[in-house]
C-alpha positions in Angstrom: 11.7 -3.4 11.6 12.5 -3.3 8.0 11.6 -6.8 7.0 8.6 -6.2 8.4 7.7 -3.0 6.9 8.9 -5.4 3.3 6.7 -8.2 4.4 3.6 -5.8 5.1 4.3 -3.6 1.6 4.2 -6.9 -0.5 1.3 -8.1 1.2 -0.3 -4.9 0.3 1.0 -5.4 -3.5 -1.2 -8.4 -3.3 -4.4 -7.4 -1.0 -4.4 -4.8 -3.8 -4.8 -7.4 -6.4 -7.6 -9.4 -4.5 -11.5 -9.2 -5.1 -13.7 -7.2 -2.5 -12.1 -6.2 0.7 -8.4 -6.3 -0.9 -8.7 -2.4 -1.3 -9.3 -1.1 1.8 -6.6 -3.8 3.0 -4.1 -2.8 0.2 -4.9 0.9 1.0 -4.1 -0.2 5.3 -1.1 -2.2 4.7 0.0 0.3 2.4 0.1 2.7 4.6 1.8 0.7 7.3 4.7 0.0 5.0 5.4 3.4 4.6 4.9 4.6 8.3 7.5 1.4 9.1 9.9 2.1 6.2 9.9 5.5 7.4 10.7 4.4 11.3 13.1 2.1 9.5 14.8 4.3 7.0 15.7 6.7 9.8 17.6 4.4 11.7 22.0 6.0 11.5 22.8 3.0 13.0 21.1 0.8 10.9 23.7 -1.0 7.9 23.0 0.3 4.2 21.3 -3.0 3.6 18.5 -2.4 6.2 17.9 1.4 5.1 17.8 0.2 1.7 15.0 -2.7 2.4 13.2 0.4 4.5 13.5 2.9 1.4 12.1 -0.3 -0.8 9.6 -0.6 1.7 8.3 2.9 1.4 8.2 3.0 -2.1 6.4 -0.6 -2.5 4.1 0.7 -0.2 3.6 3.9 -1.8 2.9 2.1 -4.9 -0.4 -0.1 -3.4 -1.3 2.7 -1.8 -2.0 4.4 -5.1 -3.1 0.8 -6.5 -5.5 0.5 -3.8 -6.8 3.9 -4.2 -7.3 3.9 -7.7 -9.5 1.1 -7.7 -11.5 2.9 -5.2 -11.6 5.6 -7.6 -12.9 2.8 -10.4 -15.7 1.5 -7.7 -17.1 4.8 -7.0 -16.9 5.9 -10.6 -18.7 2.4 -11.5 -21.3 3.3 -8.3 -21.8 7.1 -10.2 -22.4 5.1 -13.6 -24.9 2.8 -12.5 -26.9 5.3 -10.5 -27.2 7.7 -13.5 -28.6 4.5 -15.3 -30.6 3.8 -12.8 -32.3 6.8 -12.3 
């Protein structure tokens, strides 16, 4: 569970980094690394290691999360700008 919720939170890192649709996938994967980390992180039984990647996980995700939506913030902003132009 916690390489996987690693695997998606880097993914996100980078979705958030791609052109067009990488925001709303940053902002999805994002959010799956967290709800995973979270699953992950509150395993007892689990060895430090593996609660430790899930913690990571969380905060990796937590970080394209916030990546992901500030750039939806920037393309709505931009949207605002260009319609004030406009007319």
């Amino acid at each position: 569970m916690q390489r996987i919720a690693l695997a998606t939170g880097l993914g996100a890192l980078i979705a958030a980094a791609l052109p067009s649709p990488g925001l709303y996938v940053a902002l999805g994967l994002g959010i799956l690394a967290i709800g995973l980390g979270w699953v992950g992180y509150g395993e007892r039984t689990a060895p430090g290691f593996r609660r430790l990647a899930a913690a990571a996980a969380i905060t990796v995700g937590a970080v394209a999360v916030l990546l992901g939506g500030a750039r939806v913030v920037l393309v709505l902003a931009a949207i605002d700008r260009l319609q004030g132009m406009v007319g």
